[in-house]
C-alpha positions in Angstrom: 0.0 0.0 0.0 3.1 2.5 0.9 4.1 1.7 -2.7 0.7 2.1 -4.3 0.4 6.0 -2.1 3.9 7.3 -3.4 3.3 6.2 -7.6 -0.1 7.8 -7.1 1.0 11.1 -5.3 4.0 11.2 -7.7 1.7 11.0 -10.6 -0.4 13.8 -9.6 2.0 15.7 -9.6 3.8 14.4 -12.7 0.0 14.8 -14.7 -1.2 17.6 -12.7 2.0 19.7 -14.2 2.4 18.9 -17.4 2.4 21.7 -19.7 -1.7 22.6 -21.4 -0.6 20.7 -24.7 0.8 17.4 -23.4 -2.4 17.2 -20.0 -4.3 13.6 -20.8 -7.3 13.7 -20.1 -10.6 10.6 -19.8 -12.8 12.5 -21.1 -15.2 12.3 -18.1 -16.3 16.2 -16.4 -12.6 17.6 -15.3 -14.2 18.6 -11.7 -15.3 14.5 -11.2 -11.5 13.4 -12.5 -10.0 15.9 -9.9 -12.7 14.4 -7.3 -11.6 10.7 -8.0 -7.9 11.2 -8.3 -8.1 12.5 -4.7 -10.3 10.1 -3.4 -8.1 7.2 -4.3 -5.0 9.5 -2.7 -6.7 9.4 0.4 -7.4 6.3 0.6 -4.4 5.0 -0.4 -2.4 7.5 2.2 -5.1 6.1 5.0 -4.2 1.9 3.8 -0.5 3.6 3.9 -0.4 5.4 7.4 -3.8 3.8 9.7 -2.5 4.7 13.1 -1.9 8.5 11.7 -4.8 10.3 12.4 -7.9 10.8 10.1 -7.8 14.5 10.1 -4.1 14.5 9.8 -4.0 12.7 6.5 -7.0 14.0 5.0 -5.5 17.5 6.1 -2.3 16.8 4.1 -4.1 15.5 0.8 -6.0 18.6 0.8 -3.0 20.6 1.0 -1.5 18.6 -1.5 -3.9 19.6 -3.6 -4.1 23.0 -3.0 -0.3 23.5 -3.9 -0.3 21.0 -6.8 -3.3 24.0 -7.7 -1.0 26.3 -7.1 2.2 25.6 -8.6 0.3 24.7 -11.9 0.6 28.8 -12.6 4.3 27.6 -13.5 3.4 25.3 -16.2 3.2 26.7 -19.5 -0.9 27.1 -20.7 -1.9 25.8 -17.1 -3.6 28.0 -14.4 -4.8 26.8 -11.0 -8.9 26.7 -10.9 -10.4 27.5 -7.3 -13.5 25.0 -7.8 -10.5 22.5 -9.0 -9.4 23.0 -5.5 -12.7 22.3 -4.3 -13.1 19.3 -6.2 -9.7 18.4 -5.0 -11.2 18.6 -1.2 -14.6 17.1 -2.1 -12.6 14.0 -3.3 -10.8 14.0 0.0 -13.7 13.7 1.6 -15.1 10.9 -0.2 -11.9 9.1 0.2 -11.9 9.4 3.7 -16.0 8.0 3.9 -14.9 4.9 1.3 -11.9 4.3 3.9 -14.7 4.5 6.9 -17.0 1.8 4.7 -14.1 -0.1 3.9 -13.0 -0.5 7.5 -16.9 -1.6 8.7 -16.9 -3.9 5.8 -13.9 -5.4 6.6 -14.7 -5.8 10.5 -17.9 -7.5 9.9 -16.3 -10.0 7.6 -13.7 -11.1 10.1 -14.4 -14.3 11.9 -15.7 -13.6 15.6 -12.7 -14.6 18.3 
């Protein structure tokens, strides 16, 4: 999981930077890709780091994502997009409700000691 956290956080950045020509995109609504992409961050950093507080990491993937917002302005046709940086936070909370499920799923499923 530690593995899976740093390739994804690194490839936000890497994607997230690349000049206006070269960005990929689904095709999907921009502010639902943004949304997703930091879901999975969050839950990934939670799998990662579950004795670190829940505020704690979903407090850093939000900051994340405000300065991967940010430092956009220095890549050529890119500009950072307030509501991207509430779709940024919107997907960090939704990571951090899958991560709750996830948990309850996975407590119920455990064999009673």
């Amino acid at each position: 999981m530690n593995i899976a956290a740093g390739i994804w956080t690194i490839g936000i950045a890497f994607f997230s930077l690349l000049p206006a020509q070269a960005a990929i995109s689904t095709g999907t609504w921009d502010k639902l890709e943004h949304s997703l992409t930091y879901a999975i961050l969050t839950v990934l950093l939670r799998g990662a780091c579950p004795k670190r507080p829940q505020i704690l990491v979903g407090t850093l993937c939000a900051v994340y994502g405000l300065v991967i917002e940010g430092a956009q302005y220095l890549s050529p046709g890119r500009h950072p997009d307030f509501f991207d940086g509430v779709a940024n936070g919107l997907g960090v909370l939704l990571g951090i409700a899958l991560y709750q499920v996830w948990l309850k799923v996975r407590h119920k499923m455990q064999p009673e000691r």
